[in-house]
TORNU-41650 format. One record per residue (C-alpha): residue number from 1; residue in one letter; x, z, y. Coordinates in steps of 0.001 Angstrom, whole numbers, plus 524288, in hexadecimal, padded with zeros to 5 digits. Example, Ala and Ser with C-alpha at 12.3 -4.5 7.8 and 13.67 -1.06 7.14 Angstrom:
BEGIN
(1 "A" (8300C 81E78 7EE6C)),
(2 "S" (83566 81BE4 7FBDC)),
REM end
This chain:
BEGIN
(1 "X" (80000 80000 80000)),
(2 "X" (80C45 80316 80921)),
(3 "X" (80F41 7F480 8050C)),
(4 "X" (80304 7EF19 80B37)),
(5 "X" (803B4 7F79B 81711)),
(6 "X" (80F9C 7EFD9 81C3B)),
(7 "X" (80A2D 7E307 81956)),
(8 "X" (7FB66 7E30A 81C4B)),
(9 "X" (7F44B 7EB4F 825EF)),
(10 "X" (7EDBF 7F6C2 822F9)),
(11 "X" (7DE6D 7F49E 825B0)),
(12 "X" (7E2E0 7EA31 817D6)),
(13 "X" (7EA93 7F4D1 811A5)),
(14 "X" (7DED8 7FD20 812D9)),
(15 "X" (7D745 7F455 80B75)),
(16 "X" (7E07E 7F1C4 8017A)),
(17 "X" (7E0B9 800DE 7FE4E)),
(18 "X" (7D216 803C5 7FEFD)),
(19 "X" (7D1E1 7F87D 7F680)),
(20 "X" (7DB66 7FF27 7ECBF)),
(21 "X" (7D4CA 80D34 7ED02)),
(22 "X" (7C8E5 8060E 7E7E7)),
(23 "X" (7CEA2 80059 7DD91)),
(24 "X" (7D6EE 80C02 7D95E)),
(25 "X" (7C8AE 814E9 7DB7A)),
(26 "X" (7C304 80B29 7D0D3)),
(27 "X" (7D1A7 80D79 7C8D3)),
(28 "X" (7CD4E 81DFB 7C9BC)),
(29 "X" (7C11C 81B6D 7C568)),
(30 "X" (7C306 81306 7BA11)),
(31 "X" (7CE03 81CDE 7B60A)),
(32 "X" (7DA8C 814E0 7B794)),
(33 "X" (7DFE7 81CB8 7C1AA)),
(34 "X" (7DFE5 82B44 7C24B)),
(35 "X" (7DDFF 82A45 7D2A7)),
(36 "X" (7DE71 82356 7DD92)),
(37 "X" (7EBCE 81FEB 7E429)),
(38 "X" (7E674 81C0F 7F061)),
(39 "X" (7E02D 82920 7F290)),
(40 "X" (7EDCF 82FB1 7F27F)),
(41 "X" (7F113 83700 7FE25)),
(42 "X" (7FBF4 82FD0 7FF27)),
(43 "X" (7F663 823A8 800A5)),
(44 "X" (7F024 81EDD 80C1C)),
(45 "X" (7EB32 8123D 81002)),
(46 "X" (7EEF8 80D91 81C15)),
(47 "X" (7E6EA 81183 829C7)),
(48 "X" (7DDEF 80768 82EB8)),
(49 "X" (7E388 7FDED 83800)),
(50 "X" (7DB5F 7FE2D 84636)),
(51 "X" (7DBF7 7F2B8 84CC1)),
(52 "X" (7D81E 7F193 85CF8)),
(53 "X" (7CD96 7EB4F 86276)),
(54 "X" (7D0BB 7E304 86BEE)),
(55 "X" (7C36C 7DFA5 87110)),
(56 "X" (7C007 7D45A 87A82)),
(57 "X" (7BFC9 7D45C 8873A)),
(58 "X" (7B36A 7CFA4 88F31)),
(59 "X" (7B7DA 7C36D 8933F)),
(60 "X" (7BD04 7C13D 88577)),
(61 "X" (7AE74 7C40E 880CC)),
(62 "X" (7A8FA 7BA96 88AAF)),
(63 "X" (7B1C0 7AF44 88779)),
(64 "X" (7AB73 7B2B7 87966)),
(65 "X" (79D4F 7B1F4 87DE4)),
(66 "X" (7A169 7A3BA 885A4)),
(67 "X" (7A761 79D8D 87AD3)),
(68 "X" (79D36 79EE1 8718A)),
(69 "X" (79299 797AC 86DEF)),
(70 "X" (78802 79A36 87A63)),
(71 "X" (77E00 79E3D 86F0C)),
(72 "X" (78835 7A95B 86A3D)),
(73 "X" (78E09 7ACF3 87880)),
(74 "X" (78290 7B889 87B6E)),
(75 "X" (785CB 7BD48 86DEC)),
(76 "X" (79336 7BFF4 8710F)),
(77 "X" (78EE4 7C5B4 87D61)),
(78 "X" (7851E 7CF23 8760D)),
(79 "X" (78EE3 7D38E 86B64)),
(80 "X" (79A34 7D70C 876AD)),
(81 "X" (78F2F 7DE77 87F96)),
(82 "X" (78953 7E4E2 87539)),
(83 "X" (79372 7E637 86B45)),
(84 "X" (78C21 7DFEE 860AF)),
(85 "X" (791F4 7DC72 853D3)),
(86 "X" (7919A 7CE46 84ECB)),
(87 "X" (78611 7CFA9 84559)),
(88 "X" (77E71 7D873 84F59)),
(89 "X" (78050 7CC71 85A69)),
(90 "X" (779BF 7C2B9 84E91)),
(91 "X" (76FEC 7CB9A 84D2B)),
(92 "X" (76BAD 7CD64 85B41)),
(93 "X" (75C1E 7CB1E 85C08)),
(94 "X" (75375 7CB0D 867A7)),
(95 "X" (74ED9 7D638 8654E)),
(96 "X" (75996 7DF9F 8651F)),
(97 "X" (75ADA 7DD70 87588)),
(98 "X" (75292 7E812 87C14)),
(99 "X" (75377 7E2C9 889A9)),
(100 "X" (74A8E 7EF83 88D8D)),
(101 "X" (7545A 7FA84 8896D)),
(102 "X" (76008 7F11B 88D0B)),
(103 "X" (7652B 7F300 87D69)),
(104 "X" (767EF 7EA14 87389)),
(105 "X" (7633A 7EEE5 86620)),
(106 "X" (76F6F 7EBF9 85B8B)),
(107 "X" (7688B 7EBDB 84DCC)),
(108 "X" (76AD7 7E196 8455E)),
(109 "X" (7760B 7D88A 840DF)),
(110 "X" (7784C 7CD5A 83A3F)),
(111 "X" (77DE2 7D04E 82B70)),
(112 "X" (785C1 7C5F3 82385)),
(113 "X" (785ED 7C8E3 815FC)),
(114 "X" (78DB4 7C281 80C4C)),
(115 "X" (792B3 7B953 817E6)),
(116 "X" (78700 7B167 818AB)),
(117 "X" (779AF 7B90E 8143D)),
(118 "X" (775BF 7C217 822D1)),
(119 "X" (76B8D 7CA47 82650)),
(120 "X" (76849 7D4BD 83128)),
(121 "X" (76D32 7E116 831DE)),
(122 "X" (76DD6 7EE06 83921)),
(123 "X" (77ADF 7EDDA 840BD)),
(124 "X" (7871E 7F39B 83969)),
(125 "X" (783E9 80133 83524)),
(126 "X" (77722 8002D 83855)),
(127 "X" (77964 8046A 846C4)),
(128 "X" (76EFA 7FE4A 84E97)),
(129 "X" (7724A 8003D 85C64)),
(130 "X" (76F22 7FD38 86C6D)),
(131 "X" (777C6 7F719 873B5)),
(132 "X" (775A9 7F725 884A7)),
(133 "X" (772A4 7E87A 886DE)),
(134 "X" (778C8 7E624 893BE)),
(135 "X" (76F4A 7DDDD 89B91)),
(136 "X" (7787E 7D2A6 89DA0)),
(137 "X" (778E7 7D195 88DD3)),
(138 "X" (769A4 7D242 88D1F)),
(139 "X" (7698D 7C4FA 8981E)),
(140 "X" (770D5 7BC02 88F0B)),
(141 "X" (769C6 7C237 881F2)),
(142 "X" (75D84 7BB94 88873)),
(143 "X" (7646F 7AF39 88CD4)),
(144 "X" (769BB 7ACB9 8801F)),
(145 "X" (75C27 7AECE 878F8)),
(146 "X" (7559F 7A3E5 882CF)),
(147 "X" (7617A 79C0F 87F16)),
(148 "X" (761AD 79E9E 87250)),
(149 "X" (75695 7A394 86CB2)),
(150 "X" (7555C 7AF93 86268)),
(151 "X" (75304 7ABB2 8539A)),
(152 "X" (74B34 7B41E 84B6D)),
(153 "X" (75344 7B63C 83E53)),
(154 "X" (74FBA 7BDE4 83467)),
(155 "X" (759C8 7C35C 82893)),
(156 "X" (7585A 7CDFA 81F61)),
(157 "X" (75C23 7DB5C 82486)),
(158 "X" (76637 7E450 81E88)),
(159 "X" (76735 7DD55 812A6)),
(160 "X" (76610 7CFE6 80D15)),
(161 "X" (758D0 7D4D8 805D4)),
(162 "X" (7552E 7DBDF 811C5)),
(163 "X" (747B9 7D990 81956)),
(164 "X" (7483E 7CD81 8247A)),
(165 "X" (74A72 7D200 831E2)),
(166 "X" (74888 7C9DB 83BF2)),
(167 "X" (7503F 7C77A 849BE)),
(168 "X" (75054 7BFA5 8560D)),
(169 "X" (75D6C 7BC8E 8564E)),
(170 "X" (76459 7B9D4 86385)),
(171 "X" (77091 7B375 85DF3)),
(172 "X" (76DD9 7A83F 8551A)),
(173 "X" (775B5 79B75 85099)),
(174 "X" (77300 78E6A 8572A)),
(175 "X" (76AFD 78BE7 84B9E)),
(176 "X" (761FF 79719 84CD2)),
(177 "X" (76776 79F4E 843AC)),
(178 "X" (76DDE 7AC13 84152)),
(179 "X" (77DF5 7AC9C 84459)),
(180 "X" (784C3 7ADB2 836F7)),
(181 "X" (7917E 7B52D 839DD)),
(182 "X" (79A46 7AD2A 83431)),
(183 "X" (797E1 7A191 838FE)),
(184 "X" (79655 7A7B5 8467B)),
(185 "X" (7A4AA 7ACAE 84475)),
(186 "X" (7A835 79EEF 8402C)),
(187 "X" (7A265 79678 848A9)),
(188 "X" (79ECB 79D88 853A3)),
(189 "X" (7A762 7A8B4 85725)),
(190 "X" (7B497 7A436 851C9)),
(191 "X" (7B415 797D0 85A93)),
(192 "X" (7B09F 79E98 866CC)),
(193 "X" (7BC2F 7A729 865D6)),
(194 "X" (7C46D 79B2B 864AB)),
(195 "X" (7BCEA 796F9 871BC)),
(196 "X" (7BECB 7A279 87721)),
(197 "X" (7CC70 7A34D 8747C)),
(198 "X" (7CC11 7AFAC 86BCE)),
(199 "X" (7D157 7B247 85FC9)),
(200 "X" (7C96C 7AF37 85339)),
(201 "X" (7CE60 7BBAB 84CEF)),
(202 "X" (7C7E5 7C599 844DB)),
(203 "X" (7C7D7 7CF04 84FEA)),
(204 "X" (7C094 7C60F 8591A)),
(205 "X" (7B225 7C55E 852AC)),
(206 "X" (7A661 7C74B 85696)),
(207 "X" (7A884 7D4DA 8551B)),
(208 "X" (7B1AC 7D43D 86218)),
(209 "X" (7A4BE 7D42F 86BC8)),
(210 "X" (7A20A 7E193 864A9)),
(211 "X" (7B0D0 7E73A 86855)),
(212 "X" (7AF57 7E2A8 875F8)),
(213 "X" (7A45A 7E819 877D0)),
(214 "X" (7A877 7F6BE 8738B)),
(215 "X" (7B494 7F26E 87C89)),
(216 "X" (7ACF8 7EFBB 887C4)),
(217 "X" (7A561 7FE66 8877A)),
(218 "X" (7AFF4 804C8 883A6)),
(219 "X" (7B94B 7FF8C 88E10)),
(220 "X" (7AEF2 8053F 8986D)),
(221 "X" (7AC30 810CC 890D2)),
(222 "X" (7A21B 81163 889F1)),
(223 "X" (7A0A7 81CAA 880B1)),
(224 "X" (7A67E 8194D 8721A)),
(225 "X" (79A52 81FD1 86CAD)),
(226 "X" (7923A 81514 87636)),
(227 "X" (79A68 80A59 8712F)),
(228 "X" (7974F 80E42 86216)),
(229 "X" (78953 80FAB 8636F)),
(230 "X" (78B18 800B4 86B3A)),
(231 "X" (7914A 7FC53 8607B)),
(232 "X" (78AE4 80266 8554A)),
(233 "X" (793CD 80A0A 84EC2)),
(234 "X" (79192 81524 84727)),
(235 "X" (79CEB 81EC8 84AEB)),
(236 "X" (7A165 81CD6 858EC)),
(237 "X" (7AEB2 82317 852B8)),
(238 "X" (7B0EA 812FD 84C64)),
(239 "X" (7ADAD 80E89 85A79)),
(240 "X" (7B7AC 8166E 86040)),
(241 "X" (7C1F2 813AF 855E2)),
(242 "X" (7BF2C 80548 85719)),
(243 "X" (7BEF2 806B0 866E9)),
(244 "X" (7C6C0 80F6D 86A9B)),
(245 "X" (7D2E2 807D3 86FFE)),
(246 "X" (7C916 8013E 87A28)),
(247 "X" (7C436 80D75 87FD7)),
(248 "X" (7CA3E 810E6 88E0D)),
(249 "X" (7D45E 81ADF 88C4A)),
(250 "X" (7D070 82889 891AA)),
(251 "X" (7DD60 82751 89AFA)),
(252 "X" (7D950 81BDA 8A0BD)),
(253 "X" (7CB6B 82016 8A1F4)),
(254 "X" (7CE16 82CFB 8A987)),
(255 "X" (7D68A 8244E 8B1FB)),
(256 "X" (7CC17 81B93 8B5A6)),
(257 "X" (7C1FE 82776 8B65C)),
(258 "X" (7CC93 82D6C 8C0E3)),
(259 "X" (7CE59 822F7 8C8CD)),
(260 "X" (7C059 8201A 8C912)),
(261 "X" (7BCEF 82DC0 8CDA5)),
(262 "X" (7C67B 82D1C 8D7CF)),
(263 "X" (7C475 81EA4 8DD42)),
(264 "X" (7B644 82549 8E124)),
(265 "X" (7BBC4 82BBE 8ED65)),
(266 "X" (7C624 8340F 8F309)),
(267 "X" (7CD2C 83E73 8E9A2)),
(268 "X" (7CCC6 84ADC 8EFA4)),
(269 "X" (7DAB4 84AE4 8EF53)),
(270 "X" (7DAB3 8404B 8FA29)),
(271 "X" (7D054 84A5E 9046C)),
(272 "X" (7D95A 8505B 90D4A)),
REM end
């Protein structure tokens, strides 16, 4: 394992040794091994390797939402405003805007199974949430409806045997249809980062809007518990782990809180 270490990096190694505890679990219980080697104090697989987000910026995001196809540029807008994950954007339906309380209502994806075979389903975890729909947001969610009108689709829910449910969709294919992920990736996505002149890596997915938009709240901030319930995570202690190199330091906040207070007026130190 030492071996590996040196030559792979250790998120892989990780695998490769949870991987080999299995099989030497099934070895115990079989009775071809007295125990376990891997549980050894001794032996410790290596720590988890964190890698920095590096979100984008807001001009980055905009040359995003310009490249794109015009029918996909609100939905890039709406995932990087409201921090919406990929499946959650696809899933959008009329009524989910409450114009009235100024919310959007996040409670349903878009599922892939088996690569091809989707369906609706709660968001991940189950965490149906509000999100504050800022008003400029709610403008183009009604221009892009006249342009391109919702499309009632209706998929099983939970499961493939699960009962219909039906949606008014918001963002739709130009044939009407519901956005299959993968060929949104392919066809859609991948090419407009070429336009836009960003990397097609990995790190730059859909899943980018959602990063800049914890950025964004963060950077003026907005409390990490605020920015998990936002999100939709479970434990705002993952949001803070995953976050935490974004928020302002507390150095340079007092600085700024100082030299706001005393840009107000006079210091008393200046009355004669």
């Amino acid at each position: 394992m030492h071996g590996l270490q040196k030559k792979l990096a250790p998120n892989y190694v990780r695998t490769v040794f949870a991987h080999l505890s299995a099989l030497l679990n099934a070895a115990v219980d079989d009775g071809v091994i007295p125990k376990n080697p891997c549980h050894a104090g001794s032996v410790k697989p290596p720590r988890a390797e964190s890698k920095k987000i590096t979100p984008w910026s807001v001009e980055q995001v905009k040359t995003v939402a310009g490249a794109v196809a015009r029918r996909y540029e609100v939905m890039v807008q709406a995932a990087a405003t409201l921090g919406l994950r990929q499946g959650e954007a696809f899933g959008l339906a009329v009524e989910d805007i409450d114009l009235a309380a100024g919310v959007l209502h996040v409670r349903r994806q878009v599922k892939m199974l088996n690569g091809r075979q989707m369906l609706f389903a709660p968001p991940k975890g189950g965490k149906v949430r509000d999100v504050p729909l800022p008003e400029s947001l709610a403008l183009r969610l009604s221009d892009h409806q006249l342009a391109f009108p919702p499309v009632e689709i209706t998929l099983p829910w939970r499961m493939l045997e699960g009962p219909p449910h039906s949606a008014e969709l918001i963002f739709t294919t130009r044939l009407h249809s519901l956005i299959d992920r993968t060929e949104f990736n392919r066809f859609v996505w991948k090419p407009t980062l070429i336009k836009a002149g960003i990397p097609t890596t990995r790190e730059n997915g859909f899943h980018m809007l959602r990063h800049h938009f914890a950025s964004v709240l963060l950077e003026r901030g907005v409390s990490i518990k605020a920015v998990a319930d936002f999100l939709g995570h479970a434990d705002p202690g993952f949001t803070l782990r995953t976050y935490t190199h974004l928020m302002p330091s507390s150095e340079d906040r007092m600085r700024q809180v100082i030299e706001d207070a005393w840009a107000t007026g006079r210091c008393a130190l200046d009355v004669p």
